[in-house]
VOPAGU-2260 file (C-alpha; in pm, 1 decimal, decimal comma):
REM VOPAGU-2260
SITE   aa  ch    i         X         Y         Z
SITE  UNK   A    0   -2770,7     418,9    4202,8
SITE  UNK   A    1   -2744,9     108,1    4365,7
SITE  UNK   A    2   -2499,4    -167,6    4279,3
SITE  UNK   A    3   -2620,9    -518,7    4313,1
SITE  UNK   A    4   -2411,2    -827,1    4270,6
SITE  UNK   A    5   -2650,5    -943,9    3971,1
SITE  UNK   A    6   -2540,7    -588,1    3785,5
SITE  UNK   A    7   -2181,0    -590,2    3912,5
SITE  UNK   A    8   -2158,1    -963,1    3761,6
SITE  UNK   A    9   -2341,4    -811,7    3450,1
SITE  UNK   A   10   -2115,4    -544,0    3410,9
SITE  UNK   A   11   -1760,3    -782,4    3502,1
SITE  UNK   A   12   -1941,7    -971,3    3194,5
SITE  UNK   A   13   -1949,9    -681,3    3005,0
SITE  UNK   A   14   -1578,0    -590,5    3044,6
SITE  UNK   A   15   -1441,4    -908,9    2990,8
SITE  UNK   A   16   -1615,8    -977,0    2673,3
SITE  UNK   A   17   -1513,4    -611,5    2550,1
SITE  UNK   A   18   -1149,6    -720,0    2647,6
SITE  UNK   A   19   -1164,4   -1045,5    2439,1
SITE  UNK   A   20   -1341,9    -841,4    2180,1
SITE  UNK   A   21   -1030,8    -607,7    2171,5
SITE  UNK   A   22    -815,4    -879,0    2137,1
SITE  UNK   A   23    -991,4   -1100,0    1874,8
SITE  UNK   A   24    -963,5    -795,2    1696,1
SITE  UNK   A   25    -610,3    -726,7    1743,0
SITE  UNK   A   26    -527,2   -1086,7    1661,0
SITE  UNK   A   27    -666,5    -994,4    1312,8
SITE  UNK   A   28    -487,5    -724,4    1255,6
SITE  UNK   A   29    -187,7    -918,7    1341,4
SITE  UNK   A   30    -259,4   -1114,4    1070,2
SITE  UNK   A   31    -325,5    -881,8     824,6
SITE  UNK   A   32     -15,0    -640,1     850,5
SITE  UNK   A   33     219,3    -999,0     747,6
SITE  UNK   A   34      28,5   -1045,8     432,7
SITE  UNK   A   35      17,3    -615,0     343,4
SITE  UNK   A   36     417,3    -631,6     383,2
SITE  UNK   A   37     467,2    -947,2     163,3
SITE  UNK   A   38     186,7    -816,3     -92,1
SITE  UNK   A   39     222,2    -512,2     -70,4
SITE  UNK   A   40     547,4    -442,9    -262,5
SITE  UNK   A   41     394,6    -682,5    -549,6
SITE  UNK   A   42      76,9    -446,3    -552,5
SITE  UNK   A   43     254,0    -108,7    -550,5
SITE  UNK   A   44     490,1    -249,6    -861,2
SITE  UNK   A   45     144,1    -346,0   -1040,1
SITE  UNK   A   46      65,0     -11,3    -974,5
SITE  UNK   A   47     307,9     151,1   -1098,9
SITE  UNK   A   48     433,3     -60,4   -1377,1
SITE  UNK   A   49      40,7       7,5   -1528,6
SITE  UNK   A   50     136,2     410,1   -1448,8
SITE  UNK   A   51     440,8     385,8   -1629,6
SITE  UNK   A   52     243,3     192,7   -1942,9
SITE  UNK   A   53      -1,6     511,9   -1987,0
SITE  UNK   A   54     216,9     784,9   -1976,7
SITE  UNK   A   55     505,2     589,3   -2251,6
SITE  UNK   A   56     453,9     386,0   -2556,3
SITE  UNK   A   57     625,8      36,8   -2611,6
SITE  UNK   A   58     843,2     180,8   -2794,5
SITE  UNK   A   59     944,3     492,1   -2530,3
SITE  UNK   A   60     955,6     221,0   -2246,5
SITE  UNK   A   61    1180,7      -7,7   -2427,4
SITE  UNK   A   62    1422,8     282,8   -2522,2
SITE  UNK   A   63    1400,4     381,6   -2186,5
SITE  UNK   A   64    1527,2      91,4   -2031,0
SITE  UNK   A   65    1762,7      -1,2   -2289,0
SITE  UNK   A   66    1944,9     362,5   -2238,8
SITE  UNK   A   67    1889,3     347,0   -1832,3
SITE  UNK   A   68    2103,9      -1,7   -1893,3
SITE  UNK   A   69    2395,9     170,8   -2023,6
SITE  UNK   A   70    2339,6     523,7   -1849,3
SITE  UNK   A   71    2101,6     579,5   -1531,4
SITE  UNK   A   72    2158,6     983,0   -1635,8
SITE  UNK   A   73    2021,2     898,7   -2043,6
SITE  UNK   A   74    1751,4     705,3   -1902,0
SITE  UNK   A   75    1648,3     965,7   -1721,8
SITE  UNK   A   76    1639,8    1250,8   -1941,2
SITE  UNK   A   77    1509,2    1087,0   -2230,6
SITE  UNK   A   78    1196,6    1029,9   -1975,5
SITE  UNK   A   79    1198,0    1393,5   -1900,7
SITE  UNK   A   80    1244,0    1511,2   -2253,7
SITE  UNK   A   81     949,1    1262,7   -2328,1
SITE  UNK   A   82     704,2    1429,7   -2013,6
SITE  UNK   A   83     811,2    1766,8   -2175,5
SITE  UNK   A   84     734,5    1699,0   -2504,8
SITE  UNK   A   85     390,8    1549,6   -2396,7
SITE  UNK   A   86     321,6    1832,3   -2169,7
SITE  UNK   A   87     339,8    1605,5   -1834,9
SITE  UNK   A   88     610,5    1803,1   -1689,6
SITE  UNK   A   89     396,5    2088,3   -1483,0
């Protein structure tokens, strides 16, 4: 195969838009990770706050908290007892 200028040109062309392509696109991911690591924590707390509401009742929830206040341990096992109880526990 022979190798004009008019293809080598074509093919420099080529490259250099593929590099600027690479780049462009590496610009925007640049941008994207910032806003994943401020929104990120603020989704996964949605997240789990709305997991937390369909396993527990108002009621269990408040409880919950109010024991986990005084004692981390009583929070924590009335949750247990509660997953038991409700047959979440496997």
């Amino acid at each position: 195969m022979k190798i004009t200028k008019r293809k080598l040109r074509k093919l420099i062309l080529k490259e250099m838009d593929m590099m600027t392509m690479g780049q462009v696109a590496g610009g925007v991911i640049m941008s994207i990770v910032p806003l994943f690591l401020v929104f990120g924590p603020i989704v996964l707390h949605g997240l789990m706050d709305g997991y937390m509401r369909g396993l527990f009742s108002e009621n269990e929830l408040r409880k919950m908290h109010e024991l986990s206040k005084q004692d981390p341990g009583m929070g924590k096992q009335y949750m247990e007892s509660i997953l038991a109880e409700k047959g979440y526990d496997s």
